[in-house]
C-alpha positions in Angstrom: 114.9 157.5 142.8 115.8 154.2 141.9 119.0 152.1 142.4 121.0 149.4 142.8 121.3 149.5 147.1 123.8 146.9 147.7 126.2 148.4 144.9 125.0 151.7 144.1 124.1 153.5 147.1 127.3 156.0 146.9 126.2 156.8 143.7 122.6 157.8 144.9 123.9 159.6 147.8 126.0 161.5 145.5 123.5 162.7 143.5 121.4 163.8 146.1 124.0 165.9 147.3 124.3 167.5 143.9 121.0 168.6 144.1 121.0 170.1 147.4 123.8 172.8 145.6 122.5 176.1 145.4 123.7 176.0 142.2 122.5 173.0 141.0 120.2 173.1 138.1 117.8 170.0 139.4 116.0 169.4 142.2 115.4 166.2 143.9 113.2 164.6 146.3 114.5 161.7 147.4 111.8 159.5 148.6 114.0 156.6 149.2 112.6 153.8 151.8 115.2 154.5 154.9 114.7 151.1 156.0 114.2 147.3 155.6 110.4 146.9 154.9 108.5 143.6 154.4 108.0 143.2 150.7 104.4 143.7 150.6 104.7 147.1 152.5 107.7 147.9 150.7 105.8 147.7 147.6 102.8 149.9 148.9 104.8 152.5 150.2 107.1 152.6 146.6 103.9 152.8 144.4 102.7 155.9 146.9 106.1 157.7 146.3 106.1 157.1 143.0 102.3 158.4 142.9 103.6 161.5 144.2 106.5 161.7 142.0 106.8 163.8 138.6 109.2 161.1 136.8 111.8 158.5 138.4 115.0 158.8 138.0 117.0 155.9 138.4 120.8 155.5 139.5 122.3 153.1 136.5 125.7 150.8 137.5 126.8 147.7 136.4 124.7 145.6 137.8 121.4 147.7 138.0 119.7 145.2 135.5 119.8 142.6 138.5 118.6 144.3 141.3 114.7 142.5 142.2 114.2 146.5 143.8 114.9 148.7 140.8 112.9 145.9 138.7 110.2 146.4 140.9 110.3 149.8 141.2 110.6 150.2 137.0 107.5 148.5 136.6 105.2 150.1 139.4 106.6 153.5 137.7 105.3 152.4 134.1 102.4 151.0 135.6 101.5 155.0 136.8 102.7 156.5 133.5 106.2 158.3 135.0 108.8 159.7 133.1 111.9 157.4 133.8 115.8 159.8 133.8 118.5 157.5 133.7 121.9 158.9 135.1 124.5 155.9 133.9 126.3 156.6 137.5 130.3 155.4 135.9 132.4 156.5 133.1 132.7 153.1 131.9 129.4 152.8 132.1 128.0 151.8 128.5 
C-alpha cells in the first residue's frame, strides 16, 4: 500500500479494515512501515515489500501527487514491474 501519511492515513486504515470483512471480496496485506525509518533503510525495507507484493495499491487524495513517500514508493514498484490499483479515496476526488 501506498499513501499520502500526513493526509491520508484514515483512508488507508479504512481500507484495510474493509478487507479484513469476511465478506469482502479483496484481500490485503498491508505491509506498511509502522514506524519512522532513516531514509536509506526506509527505502530498503519498501523495495523488499514491494518485492513480496503481487501489485501496489495505492490510497489516492488530494494531495497524493506531493507526497516524497508515495513518489518514492511508485517508482521502486515500476522499477520491480508491479501492478499499481488506485482507489481515488474521496467522492470529490477527480
Amino acid at each position: 500500500m501506498s499513501f499520502d501519511f500526513d493526509n491520508d492515513r484514515k483512508l488507508k486504515d479504512f481500507i484495510v479494515m474493509q478487507a479484513r470483512r469476511a465478506d469482502s471480496p479483496f484481500n490485503i496485506i498491508d505491509l506498511s512501515l509502522k514506524a519512522a525509518t532513516p531514509q536509506r533503510e526506509w527505502e530498503t525495507k519498501a523495495a523488499k515489500a514491494i518485492a513480496r507484493s503481487r501489485a501496489v495499491l495505492v490510497m489516492v487524495g488530494p494531495q497524493t501527487y506531493r507526497a516524497p513517500g508515495v513518489l518514492k514508493k511508485t517508482a521502486l514498484a515500476r522499477q520491480q514491474d508491479k501492478k499499481f490499483i488506485q482507489i481515488i479515496g474521496y467522492k470529490d476526488g477527480a
